[in-house]
C-alpha positions as CSV (number, residue, x, y, z in Angstrom):
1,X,133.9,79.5,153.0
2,X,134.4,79.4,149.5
3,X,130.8,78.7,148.2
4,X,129.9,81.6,150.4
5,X,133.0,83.5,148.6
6,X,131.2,82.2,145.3
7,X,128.0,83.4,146.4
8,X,128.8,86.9,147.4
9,X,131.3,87.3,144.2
10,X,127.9,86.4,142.4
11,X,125.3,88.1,144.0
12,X,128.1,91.4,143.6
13,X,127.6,90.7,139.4
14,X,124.0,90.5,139.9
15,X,123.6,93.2,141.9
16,X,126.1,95.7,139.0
17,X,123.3,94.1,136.7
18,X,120.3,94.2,138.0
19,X,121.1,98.5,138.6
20,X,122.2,98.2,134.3
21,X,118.5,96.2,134.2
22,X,117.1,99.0,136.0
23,X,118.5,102.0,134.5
24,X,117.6,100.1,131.0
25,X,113.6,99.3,132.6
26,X,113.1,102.8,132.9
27,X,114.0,104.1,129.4
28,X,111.4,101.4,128.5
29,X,114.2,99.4,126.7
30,X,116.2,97.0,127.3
31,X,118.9,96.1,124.2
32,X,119.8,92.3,124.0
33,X,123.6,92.8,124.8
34,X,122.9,93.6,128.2
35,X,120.5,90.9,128.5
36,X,122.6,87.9,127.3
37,X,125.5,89.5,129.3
38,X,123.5,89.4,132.3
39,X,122.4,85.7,131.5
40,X,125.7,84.5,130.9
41,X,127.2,86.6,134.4
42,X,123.9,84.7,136.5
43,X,124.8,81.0,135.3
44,X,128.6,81.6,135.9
45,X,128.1,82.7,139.1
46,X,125.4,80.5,140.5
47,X,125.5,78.5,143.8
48,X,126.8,74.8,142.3
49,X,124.8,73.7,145.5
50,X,121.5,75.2,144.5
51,X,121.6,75.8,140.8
52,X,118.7,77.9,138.8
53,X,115.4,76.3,138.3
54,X,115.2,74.8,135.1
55,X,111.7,76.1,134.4
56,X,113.3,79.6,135.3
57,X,116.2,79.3,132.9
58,X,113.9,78.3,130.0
59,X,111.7,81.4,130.8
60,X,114.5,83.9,130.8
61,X,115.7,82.0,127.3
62,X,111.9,82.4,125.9
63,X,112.9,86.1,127.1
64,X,115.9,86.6,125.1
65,X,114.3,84.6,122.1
66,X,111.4,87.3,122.0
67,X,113.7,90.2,122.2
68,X,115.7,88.8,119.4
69,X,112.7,88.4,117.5
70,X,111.2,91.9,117.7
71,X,114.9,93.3,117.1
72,X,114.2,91.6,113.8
73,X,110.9,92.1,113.2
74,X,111.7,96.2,113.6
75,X,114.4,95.5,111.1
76,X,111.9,93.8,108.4
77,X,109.9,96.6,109.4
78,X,112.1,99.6,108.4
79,X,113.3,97.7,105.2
80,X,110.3,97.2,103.6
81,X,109.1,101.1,104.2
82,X,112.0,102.0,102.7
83,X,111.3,99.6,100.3
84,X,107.8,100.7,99.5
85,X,109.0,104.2,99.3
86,X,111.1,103.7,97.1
87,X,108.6,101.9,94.7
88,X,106.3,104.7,95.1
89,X,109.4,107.1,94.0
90,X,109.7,105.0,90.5
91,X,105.6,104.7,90.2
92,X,105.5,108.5,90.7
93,X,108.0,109.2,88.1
94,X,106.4,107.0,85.5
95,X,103.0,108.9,86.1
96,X,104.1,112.6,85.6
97,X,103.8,113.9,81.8
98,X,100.9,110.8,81.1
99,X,97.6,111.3,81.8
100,X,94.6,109.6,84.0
101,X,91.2,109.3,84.3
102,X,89.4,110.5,87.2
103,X,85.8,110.9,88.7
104,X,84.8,114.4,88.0
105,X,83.0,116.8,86.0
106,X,85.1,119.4,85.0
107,X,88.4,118.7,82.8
108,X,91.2,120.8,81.4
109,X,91.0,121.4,77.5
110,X,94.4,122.1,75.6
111,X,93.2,123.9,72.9
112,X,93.9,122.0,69.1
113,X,94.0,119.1,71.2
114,X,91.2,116.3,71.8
115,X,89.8,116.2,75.0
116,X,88.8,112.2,75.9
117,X,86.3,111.1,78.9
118,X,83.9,108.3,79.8
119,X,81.0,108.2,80.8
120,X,79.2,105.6,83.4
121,X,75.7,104.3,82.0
122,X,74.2,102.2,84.4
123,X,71.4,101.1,81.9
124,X,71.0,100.4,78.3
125,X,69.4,103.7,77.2
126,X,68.8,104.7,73.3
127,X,69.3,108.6,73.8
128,X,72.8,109.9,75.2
129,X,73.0,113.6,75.3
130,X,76.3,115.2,76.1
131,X,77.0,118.7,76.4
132,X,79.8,121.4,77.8
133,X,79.9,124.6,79.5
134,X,82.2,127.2,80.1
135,X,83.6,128.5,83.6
136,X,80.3,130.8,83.5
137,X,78.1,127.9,82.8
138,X,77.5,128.9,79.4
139,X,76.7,126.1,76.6
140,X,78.7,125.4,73.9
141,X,78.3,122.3,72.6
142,X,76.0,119.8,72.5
143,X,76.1,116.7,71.2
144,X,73.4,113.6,70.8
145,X,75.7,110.1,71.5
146,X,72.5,108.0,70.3
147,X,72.1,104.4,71.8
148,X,74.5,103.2,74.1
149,X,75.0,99.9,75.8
150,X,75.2,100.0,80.0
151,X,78.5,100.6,81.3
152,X,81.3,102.5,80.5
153,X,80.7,104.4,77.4
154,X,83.7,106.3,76.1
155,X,83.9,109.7,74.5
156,X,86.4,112.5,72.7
157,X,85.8,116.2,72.0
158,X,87.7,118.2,69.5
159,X,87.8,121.0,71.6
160,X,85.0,122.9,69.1
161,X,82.0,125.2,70.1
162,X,78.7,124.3,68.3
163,X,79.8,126.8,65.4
164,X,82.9,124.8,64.6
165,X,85.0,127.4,66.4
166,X,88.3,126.2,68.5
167,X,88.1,126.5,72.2
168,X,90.9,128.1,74.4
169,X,92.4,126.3,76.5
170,X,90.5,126.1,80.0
171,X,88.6,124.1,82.3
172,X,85.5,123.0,81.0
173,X,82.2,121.6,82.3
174,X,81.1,118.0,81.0
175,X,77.6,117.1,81.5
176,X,76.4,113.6,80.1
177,X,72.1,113.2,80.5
178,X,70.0,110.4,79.4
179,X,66.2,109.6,80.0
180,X,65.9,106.5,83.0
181,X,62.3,105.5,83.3
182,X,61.0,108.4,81.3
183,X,63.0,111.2,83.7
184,X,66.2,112.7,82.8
185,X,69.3,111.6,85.0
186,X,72.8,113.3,85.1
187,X,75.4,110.6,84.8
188,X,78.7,110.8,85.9
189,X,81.7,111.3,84.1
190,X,85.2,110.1,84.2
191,X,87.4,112.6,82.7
192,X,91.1,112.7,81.5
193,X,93.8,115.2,82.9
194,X,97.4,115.7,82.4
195,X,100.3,114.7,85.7
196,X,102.2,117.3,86.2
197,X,103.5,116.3,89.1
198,X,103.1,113.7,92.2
199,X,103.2,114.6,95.9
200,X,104.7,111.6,98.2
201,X,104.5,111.0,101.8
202,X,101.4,112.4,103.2
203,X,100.2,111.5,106.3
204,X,98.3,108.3,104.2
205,X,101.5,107.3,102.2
206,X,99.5,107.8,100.0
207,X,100.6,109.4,96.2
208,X,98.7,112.4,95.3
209,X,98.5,113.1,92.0
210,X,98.5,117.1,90.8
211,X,96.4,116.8,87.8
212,X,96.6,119.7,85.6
213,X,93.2,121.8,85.4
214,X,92.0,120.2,88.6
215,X,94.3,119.8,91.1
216,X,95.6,117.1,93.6
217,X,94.1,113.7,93.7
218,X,94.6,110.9,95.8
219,X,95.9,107.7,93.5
220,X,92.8,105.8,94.6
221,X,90.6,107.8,93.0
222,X,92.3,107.4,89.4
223,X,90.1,104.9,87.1
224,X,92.3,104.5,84.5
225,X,96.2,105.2,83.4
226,X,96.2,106.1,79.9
């Protein structure tokens, strides 16, 4: 009589649990409270006579154990996005008012001031020929760099036409040539632009930089922080 009391007062707990398990199975979740609550209810009220399988017991312990750990792992999770965020907050407010390098051909000039690039040789070549346009694709100014080693040649402008005359400020073309294999190749250019200001939390997470003159950029395509 009073096992079978035992039993039924036991099976009543399990069965006001198993509807909590239930409800909490069809929101897809099930928090760890009400699973070490309902562990704790099933061992105090099982049958003394037939007690839970040991391998059973472990499993529902392995259970908990991996609940726990995802609860945790979410945790890490959140604090270190908030984390990165916040880094990318700082890094953004370093950037703005500096200026960057990026792969392009056409650059913002402020005029009286100098206007700095690179451009990318990929061989040795002894004639370097680098020249800008206006918005119209007018040329004015032209200018023979010489002999340059391969790789990354640098350059600055003073912002003057061929005739010595100051430029307005503008966007401006920048087009570097030089003779490969006796046949003229355009190279490309790396030019420098202003941050005026930097765009967070894209669909990427990735910074975009608004680069005066040109517009936004995504941080991986900046070459060089000057």
């Amino acid at each position: 009589m009073e096992t079978n009391a035992t039993e039924a007062t036991g099976a009543s707990y399990l069965d006001q649990f198993r509807t909590q398990e239930e409800t909490n199975a069809a929101s897809n979740e099930l928090g760890k409270d009400e699973f070490l609550k309902l562990l704790v209810t099933q061992l105090e009220n099982q049958n003394p006579l037939e007690p839970q399988d040991n391998g059973e017991f472990i499993a529902q312990l392995a259970q908990f154990s991996s609940l726990e750990g995802i609860d945790n792992l979410n945790d890490t999770m959140t604090s270190f996005a908030e984390s990165s965020q916040s880094n990318q907050a700082l890094e953004a407010s370093l950037l703005v008012g500096r200026q960057v390098q990026v792969d392009t051909d056409t650059g913002y000039l402020q005029e009286g001031e100098m206007f700095t690039g690179a451009i990318e040789l990929p061989v040795t070549s002894a004639n370097v020929v680098l020249s800008v346009y206006d918005d119209k694709g007018a040329l004015l100014r032209s200018a023979n760099l010489g002999s340059q080693p391969a790789g990354t040649v640098d350059f600055g402008w003073d912002g003057k036409d061929n005739d010595g005359n100051l430029l307005p400020s503008g966007n401006y073309r920048i087009k570097a040539e030089t003779k490969i294999d006796d046949k003229t190749q355009e190279l490309n250019t790396l030019l420098g632009a202003n941050v005026n200001s930097v765009t967070l939390g894209n669909a990427t997470r990735e910074m975009t930089l608004n680069l005066q003159g040109i517009g936004p950029v995504p941080m991986s395509q900046v070459t060089t922080i000057q």
